[in-house]
N, C-alpha and C positions, 0 to 999 in steps of 0.2 A: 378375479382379482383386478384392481383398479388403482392406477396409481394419481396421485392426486397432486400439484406442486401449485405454488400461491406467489403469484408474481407478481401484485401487485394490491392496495390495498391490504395491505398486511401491518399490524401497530400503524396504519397510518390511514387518514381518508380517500384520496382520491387514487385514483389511475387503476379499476377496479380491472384485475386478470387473473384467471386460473385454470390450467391447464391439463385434462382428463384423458390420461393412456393406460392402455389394457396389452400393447403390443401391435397391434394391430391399426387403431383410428386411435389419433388425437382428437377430443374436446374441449376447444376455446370458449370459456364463461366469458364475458364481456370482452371488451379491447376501449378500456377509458384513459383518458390524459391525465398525466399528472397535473397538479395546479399548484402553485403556491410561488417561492421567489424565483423570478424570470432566468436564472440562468439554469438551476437546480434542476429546474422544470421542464426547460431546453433539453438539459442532458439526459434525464432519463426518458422521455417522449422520443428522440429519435433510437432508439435501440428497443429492439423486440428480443429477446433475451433466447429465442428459437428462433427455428428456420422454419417462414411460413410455410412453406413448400408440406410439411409433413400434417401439418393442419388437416382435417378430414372435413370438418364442418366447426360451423360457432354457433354459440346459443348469447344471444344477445337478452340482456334482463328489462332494459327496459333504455328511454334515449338520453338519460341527462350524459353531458361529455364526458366527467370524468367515469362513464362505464363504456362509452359508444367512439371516444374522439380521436383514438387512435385506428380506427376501421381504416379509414384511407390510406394508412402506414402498412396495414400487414396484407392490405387487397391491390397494392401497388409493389409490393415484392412477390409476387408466384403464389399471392394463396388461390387454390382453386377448388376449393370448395363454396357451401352456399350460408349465408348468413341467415339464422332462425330467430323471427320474433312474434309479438302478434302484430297484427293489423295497425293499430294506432301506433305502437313503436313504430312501424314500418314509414307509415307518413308522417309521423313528427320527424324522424331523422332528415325526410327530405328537405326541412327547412334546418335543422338545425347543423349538419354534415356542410350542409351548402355557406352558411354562415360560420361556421369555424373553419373553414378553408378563407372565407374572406379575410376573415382576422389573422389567420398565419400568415398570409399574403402582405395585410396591408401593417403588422407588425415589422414583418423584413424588413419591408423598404422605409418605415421610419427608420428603424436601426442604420440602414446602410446610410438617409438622409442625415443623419447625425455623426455618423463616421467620418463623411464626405465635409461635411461642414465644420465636425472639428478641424480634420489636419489642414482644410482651406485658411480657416481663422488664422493658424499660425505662421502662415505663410507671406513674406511682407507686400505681394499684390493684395490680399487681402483682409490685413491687419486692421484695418478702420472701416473695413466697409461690410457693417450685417446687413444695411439695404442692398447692395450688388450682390452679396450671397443670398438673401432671399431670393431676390431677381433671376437669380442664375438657376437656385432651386428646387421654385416653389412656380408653380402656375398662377397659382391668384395665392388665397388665405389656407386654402383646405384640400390644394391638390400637388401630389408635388412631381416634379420634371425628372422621369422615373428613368426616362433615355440616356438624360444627363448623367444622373446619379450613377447611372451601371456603367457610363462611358468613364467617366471620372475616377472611377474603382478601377477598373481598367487599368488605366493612363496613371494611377500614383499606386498602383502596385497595392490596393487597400484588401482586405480580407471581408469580401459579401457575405451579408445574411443570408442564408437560404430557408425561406420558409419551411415548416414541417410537411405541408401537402400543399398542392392549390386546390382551386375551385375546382378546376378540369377532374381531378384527382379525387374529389369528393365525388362528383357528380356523378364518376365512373365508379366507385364504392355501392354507391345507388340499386347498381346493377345486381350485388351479391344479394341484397334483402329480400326476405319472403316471409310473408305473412300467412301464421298459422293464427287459427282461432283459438280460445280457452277451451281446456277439458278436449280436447283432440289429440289422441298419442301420434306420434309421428317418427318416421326413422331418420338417424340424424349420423349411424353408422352398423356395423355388420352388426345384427343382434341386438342393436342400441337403441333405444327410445326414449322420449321425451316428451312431458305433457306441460303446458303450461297452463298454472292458475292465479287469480288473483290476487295481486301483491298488496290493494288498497293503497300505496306509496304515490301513482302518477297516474296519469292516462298511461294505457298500456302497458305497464309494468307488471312485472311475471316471477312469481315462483318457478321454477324449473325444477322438476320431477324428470332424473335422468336414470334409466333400470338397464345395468347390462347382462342378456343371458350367455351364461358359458356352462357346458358339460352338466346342464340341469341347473345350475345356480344361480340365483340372481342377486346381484348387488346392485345396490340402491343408493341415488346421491340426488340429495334437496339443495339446492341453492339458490337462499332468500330472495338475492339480488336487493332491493331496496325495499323494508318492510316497512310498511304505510301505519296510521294510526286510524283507530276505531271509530266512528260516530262522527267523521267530516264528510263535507258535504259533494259534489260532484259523484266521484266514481265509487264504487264502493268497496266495503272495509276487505282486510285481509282475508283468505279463504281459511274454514275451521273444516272441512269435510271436502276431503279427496276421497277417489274413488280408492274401493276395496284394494286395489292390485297396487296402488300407490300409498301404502299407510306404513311399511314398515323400514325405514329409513338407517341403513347401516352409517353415512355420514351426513348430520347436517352442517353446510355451509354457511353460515349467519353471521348479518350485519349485527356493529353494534356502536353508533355514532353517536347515541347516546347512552352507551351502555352503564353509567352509573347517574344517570339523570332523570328525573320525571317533569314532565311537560303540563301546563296550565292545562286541566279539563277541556279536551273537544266541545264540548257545551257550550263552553265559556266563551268562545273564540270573538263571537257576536260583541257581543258584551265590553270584552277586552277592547276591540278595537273601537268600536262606539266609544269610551270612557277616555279614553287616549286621544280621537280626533275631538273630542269637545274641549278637552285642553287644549290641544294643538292649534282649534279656531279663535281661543280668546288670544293669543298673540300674532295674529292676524295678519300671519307670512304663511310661504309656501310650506308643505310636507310633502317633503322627500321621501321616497320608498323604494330602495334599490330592490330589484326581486328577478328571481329570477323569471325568463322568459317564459320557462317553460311551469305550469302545474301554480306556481302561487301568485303570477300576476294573476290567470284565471281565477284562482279563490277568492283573492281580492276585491275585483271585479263582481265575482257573486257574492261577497259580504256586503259591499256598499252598496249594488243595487238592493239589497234586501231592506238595507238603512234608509236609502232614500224611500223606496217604496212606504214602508211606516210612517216614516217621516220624525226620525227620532235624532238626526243630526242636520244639522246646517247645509244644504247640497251646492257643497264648492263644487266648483269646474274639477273633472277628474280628465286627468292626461295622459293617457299611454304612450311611453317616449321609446319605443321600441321596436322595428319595423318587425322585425322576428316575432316579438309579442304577436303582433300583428296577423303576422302569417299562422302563428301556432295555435292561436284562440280559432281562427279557421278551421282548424284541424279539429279543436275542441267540438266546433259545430258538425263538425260532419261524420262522430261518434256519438251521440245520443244511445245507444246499444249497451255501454257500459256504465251510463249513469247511474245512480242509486235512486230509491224511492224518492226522499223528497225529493230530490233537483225535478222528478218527474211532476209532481205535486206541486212545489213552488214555483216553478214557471211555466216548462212544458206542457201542462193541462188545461195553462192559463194564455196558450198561444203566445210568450213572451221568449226572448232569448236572454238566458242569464247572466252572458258576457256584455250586453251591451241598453244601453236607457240613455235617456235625452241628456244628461249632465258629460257621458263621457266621449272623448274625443280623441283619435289616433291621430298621432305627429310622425310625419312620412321624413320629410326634405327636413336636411341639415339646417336647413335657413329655416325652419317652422322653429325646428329644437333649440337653436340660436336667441329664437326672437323669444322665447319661452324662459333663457336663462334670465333675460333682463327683464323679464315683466317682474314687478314685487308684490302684485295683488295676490288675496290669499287663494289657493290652489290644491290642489293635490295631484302630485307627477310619478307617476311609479315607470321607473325605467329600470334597464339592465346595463352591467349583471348584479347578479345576486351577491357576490362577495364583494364587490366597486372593485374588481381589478381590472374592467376594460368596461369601453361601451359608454352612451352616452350618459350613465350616472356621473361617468366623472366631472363633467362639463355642467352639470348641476352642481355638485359636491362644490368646487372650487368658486362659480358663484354667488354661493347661498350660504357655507358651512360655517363661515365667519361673523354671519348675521342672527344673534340672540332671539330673535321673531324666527325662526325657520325650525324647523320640525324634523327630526332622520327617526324612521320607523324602522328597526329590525325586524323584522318578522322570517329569519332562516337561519338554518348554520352558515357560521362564518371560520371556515378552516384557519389555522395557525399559518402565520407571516403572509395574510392578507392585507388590505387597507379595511376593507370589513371588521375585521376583528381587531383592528385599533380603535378605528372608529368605536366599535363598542366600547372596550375596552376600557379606553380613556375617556369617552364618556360618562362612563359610569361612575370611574372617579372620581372625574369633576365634579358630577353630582351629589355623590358620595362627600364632597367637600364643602358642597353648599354654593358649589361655584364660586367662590371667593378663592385668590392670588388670579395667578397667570392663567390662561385657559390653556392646555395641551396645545400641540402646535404638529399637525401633521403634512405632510408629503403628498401634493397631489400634483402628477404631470408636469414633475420635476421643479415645482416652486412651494414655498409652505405657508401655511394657512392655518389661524389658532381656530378652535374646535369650540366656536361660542354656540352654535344650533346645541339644541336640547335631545338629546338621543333616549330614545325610549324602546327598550326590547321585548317585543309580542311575541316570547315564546311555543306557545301556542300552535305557532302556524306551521311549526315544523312539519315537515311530510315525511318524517321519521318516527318511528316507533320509540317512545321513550323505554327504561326498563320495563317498567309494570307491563306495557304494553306485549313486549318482547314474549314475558313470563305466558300473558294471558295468548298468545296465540299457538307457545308450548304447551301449557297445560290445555287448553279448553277446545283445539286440533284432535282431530282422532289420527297423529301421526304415532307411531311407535319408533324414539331414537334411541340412538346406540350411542353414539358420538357426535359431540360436535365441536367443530372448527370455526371458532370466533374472527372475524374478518371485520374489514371498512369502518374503522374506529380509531382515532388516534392511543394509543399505549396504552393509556392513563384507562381511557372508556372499556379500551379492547378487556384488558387485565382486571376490571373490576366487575366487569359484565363475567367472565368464565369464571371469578370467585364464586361469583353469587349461583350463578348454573351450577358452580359443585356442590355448594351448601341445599341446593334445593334437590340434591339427588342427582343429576345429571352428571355426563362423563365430559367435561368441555378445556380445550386449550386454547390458546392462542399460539400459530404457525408466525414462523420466522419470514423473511422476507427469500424466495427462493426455496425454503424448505419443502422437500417430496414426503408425502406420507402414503401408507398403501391402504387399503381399503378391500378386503375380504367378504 
């Protein structure tokens, strides 16, 4: 018997957690961040709803934050056991752990910079002077006088931010990670094992096959973690054949972020984006491409190097405005092991690197990215993040979003009460309108900006299994399930994906937020 409880990720996308007890060892499925509006987010990120201490070990799915970004939270209270993933998870975290420790850090101290500067403004030494208060607490344009700020919270009695982790505090997270290979069982507690297989979703992303033996009996728990789609290019597609001793699955775990939606043809992806940048080029501004760092700036990159190669679009300057990009496309090269047939065929045989051809260009220093927002010539910048709620997209965004010639390419989910999913959003109605009255007017880094760029959504590029997709690696899998528990789906996805699981035969719910189920 196995008791199963869903802490996170439940009716809802991110902050993906669930927690595996038999009595004996707990198993931690992921430890991801919530995401969405800055305080909401705040709140439930700093609470781990257990006490890590009881933790036995974690099975990490794979590295995007909202499955991995709370690690430094439960490896910095008493957990002492060891974190389980593969290999590429394992060193993509070390860029990506390391960079979300920066951003909690350098989020704080905005916050506290603003706190400080509010209750100064109001005060009549400082009532007409924003130049003396920059002076007092900014270093130059982009650093700010961090001494000051914590002296001054101090000295007027203010309430500090305290980041979720730091740097220090990732780095040391570092420490828990171990990398298992694919199709390798491994013990993860008494009796317990776990094998992991191809998720098709990301570089190193993992199905988890977890079989606990007791008193002769085995139960058996799959957990999707992030299920990829069919027929794209890099790493390859989901696993259809586990071994013998991992086929008969009393509960499956399974995403469903798209669970009542289907996605433009894999095929098509080429195609898609090619048709899209040939428009984009006749108005003969930038295209914008918020993406995320990790898994679709690479795609990216291997789409347009394919286009240039041909020579079937225009080869604008391509910009990666991402030092993370940076770092994690590294990572990309130094896994070749998990690519799929063609990426082997289309470059690798051909001695070329997929990530990289004479058009594109990596922007390191603030002042590159800077000089990059005022250039007007036409371009393509694909920066992070993925949903534009941090990161130098937004420093783009606010630039360019105003300007009718500019381009914003969707190409990922954009979870609810994002700026991502305004952007779409209101885009589309504009479009839908003909762009005729007022253009939307959105919110970027606290000043607003009407939404005259032409937004165009490349569905396609999801790294998500749409339904079909789901169905076909239920059905066309030699697993044999019993039940399955619908997860990482907002409501609407979650509730219409386990409809359809019943209609097709299957026994499937969607769990409550906190709810325990047992597992025989």
């Amino acid at each position: 018997m196995m008791n199963v409880t869903f802490y996170g990720a439940v009716r809802e996308v991110t902050g993906s957690m669930h927690l595996l007890g038999n009595g004996n060892d707990h198993i931690l499925m992921d430890c991801g961040l919530f995401q969405g509006r800055r305080q909401e987010a705040a709140g439930k990120n700093r609470v781990l709803p257990f006490d890590p201490q009881i933790v036995t070990n974690m099975i990490l799915s794979h590295g995007h934050i909202d499955h991995s970004g709370r690690i430094p939270v439960l490896t910095s209270r008493k957990f002492n056991g060891r974190i389980y993933c593969t290999r590429a998870t394992r060193d993509v975290c070390r860029c990506l752990l390391l960079d979300s420790g920066h951003i909690q850090e350098s989020d704080a101290e905005y916050l506290n910079y603003k706190t400080v500067r509010s209750t100064l403004s109001q005060m009549k030494k400082y009532e007409k002077g924003n130049a003396e208060l920059r002076k007092l607490l900014k270093k130059n344009k982009h650093h700010l006088e961090t001494e000051t700020i914590h002296q001054l919270i101090r000295e007027l009695r203010l309430a500090a931010v305290k980041p979720l982790y730091t740097q220090e505090e990732a780095k040391n997270a570092l420490n828990y990670l171990e990398g298992i290979p694919y199709r390798e069982p491994f013990e993860i507690g008494k009796g317990i094992t776990c094998t992991f297989y191809e998720a098709g979703h990301i570089l190193g992303s993992a199905i988890s096959i977890i079989r606990m033996q007791n008193n002769g009996k085995t139960t058996t728990i799959c957990f999707t973690g992030d299920l990829g789609r069919f027929g794209k290019p890099i790493i390859r597609d989901p696993v259809l054949n586990v071994a013998e001793e991992d086929r008969n699955i009393d509960l499956l775990i399974m995403e469903s972020t798209y669970g009542d939606r289907l996605h433009e043809p894999a095929a098509d992806l080429k195609n898609q984006l090619k048709t899209e940048l040939l428009k984009a080029v006749e108005r003969q501004g930038t295209i914008l491409i918020p993406a995320f760092a990790y898994g679709r700036t690479q795609e990216l990159l291997y789409f347009l190097h394919e286009l240039y190669d041909e020579g079937d679009i225009p080869r604008l300057p391509v910009y990666v405005d991402s030092p993370l990009s940076t770092e994690i496309t590294k990572v990309f090269g130094e896994h070749p092991e998990v690519y799929d047939q063609d990426t082997h065929r289309t470059f690798l045989e051909k001695g070329k690197n997929p990530f990289s051809f004479d058009q594109m260009h990596y922007v390191q220093s603030v002042e590159e990215s800077m000089a990059l927002n005022r250039d007007m010539t036409p371009k393509i910048v694909i920066a992070s993040s993925g949903m534009c709620e941090a990161g130098r997209i937004l420093h783009h965004l606010r630039h360019k979003i105003h300007n009718p010639q500019t381009s914003i390419f969707i190409v990922g989910f954009m979870a609810e009460h994002t700026l991502g999913r305004r952007i779409l959003d209101q885009g589309q109605e504009y479009a839908a309108s003909d762009r005729k009255g007022e253009a939307p007017v959105l919110k970027i880094l606290g000043k607003e900006y009407p939404l005259k760029a032409h937004v165009s959504k490349l569905g396609g590029f999801s790294a998500h299994a749409d339904r079909d997709e789901m169905m076909r690696f239920l059905k066309e899998s030699n697993l044999n399930v019993n039940k399955i528990a619908v997860v990482h789906g907002e409501e609407k996805q979650s509730l219409a994906f386990a409809d359809h699981l019943n209609e097709a035969g299957y026994k499937a719910f969607v769990p409550y937020l906190g709810q325990t189920v047992t597992v025989n």
